[in-house]
C-alpha positions in Angstrom: 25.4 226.0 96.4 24.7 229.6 95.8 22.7 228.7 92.7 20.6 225.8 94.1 19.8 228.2 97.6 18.1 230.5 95.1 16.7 228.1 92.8 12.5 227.8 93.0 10.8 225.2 91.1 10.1 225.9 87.5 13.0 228.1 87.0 15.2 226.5 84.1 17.9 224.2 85.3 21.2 224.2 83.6 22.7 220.8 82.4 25.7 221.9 83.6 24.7 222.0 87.3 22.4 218.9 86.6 25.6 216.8 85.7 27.5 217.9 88.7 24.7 216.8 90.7 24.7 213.7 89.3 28.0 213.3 89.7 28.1 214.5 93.3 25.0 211.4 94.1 27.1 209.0 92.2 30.2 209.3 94.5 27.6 209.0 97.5 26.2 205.9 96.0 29.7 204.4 96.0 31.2 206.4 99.3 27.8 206.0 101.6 27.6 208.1 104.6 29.3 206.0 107.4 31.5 208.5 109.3 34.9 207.0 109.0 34.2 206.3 105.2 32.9 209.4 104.8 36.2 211.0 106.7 38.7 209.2 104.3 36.7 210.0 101.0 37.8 213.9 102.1 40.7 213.5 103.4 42.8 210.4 102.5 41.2 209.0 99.0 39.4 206.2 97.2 41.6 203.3 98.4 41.0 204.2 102.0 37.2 204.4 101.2 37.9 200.7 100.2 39.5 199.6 102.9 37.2 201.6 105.4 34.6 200.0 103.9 35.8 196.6 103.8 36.8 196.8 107.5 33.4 197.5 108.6 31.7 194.7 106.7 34.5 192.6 108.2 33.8 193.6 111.9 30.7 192.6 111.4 31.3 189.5 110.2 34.2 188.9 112.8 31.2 189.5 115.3 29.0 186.9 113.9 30.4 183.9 116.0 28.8 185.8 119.0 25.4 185.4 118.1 25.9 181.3 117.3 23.6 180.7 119.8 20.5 181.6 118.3 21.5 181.0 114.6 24.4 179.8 112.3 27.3 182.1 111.9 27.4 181.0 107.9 23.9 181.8 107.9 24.7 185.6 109.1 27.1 185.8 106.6 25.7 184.3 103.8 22.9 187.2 104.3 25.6 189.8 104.4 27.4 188.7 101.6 24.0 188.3 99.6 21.6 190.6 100.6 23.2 193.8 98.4 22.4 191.7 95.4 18.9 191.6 96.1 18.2 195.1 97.4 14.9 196.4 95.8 13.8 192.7 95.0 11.1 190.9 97.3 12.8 188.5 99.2 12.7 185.0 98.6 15.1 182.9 101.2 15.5 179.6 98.4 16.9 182.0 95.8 19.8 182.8 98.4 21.0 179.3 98.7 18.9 176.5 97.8 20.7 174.1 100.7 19.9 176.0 103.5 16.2 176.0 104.9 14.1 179.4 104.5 13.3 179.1 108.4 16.6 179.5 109.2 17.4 182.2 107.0 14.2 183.3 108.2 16.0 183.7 111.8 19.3 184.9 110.7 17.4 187.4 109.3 15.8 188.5 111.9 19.5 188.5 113.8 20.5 190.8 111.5 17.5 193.0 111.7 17.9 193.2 115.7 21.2 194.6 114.7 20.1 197.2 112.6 22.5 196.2 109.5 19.2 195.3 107.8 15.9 196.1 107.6 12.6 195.1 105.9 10.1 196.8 103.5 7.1 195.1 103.7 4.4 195.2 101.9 1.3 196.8 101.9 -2.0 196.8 99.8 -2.4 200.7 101.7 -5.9 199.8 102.0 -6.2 202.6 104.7 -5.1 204.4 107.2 -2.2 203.7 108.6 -0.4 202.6 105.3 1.4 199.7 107.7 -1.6 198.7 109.2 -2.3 195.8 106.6 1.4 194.7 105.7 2.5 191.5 105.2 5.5 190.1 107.1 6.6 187.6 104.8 6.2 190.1 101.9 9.2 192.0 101.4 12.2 193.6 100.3 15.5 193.8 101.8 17.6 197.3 102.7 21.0 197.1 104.2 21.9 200.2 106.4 24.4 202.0 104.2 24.2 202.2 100.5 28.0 202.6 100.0 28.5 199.1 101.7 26.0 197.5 98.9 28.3 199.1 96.6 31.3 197.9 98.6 29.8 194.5 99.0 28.7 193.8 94.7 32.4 194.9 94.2 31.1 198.7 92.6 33.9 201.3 92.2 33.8 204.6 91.7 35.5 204.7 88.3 32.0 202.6 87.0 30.1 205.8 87.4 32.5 208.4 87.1 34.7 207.2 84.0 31.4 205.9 82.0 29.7 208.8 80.2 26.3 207.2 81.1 26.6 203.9 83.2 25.0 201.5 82.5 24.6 199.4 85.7 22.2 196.3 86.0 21.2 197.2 89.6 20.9 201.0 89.6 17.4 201.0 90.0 18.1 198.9 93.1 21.0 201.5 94.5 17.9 204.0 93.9 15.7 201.8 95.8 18.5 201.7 98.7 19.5 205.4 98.6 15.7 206.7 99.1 15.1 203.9 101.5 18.0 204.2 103.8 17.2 208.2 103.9 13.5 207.3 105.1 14.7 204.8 107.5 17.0 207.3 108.9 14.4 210.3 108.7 11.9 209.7 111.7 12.6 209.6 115.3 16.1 208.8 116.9 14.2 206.3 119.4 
């Protein structure tokens, strides 16, 4: 920390810090920043991260039953369950599950949206000012609201980016996506 507080851009950046760095964003990938997750990485360890985790997704999905009114429960959770796979990726409802209409993914979408579990990039030629003035609604990519519940949720561990030398991870690009995303989401206005 003392190094990095007087660190000024172009001054020379040793590997060594660089790699600690790295490693310090990798366990953030995989921990997330949820406060009770967050509280076991530090003070009870990995597993509890897990199970921290895993009870949050879970109370989520236990809650789904509640908004059966306005759409499916399976549809909620198919999105939960499948969304983290297709973080950074425009959307497309049929590639989810071919059986189930797009309106009505459409809808449990939106559900979920309301709920602020996830949230849409849409997007935008940026023909002018503001960039969002011109977006398209049904062009977009998905965010969930914590990136260590993707992780949780596509089965990632720890060990897969610690233990590897360089990993090599299909969908890292897409935890990128999620990481700077969720931060910008997060960033503006409380209200």
């Amino acid at each position: 920390m003392e190094w990095l507080n007087k660190y000024e851009l172009g001054d020379d950046f040793p590997i060594v810090i660089h790699e600690e760095l790295v490693e310090y964003f990798y366990r953030y990938l995989v921990v997330g920043g949820m406060p009770a997750v967050v509280n076991s990485y530090f003070n009870l360890g990995m597993k509890e991260v897990e199970r921290e985790q895993q009870m949050i997704l879970s109370t989520y999905s236990d809650d789904f039953p509640k908004y059966s009114t306005n759409v499916k429960s399976e549809y909620l959770q198919l999105l939960l369950k499948t969304i983290p796979m297709h973080i950074g990726q425009k959307l497309i409802y049929s590639k989810l599950d071919k059986t189930v209409k797009s309106n009505d993914l459409s809808r449990a979408y939106s559900v979920l949206e309301k709920a602020r579990i996830l949230y849409k990039v849409k997007h935008s030629p940026a023909n002018g000012i503001p960039i969002g003035f011109d977006s398209l609604d049904a062009k977009f990519k998905p965010l969930f609201f914590d990136v260590g519940l993707v992780c949780r949720s596509m089965g990632l561990k720890l060990t897969d980016f610690i233990e590897s030398q360089k990993p090599v991870l299909e969908n890292i690009g897409a935890l990128g996506e999620q990481f700077v995303g969720q931060h910008i989401l997060f960033s503006g206005e409380e209200y």
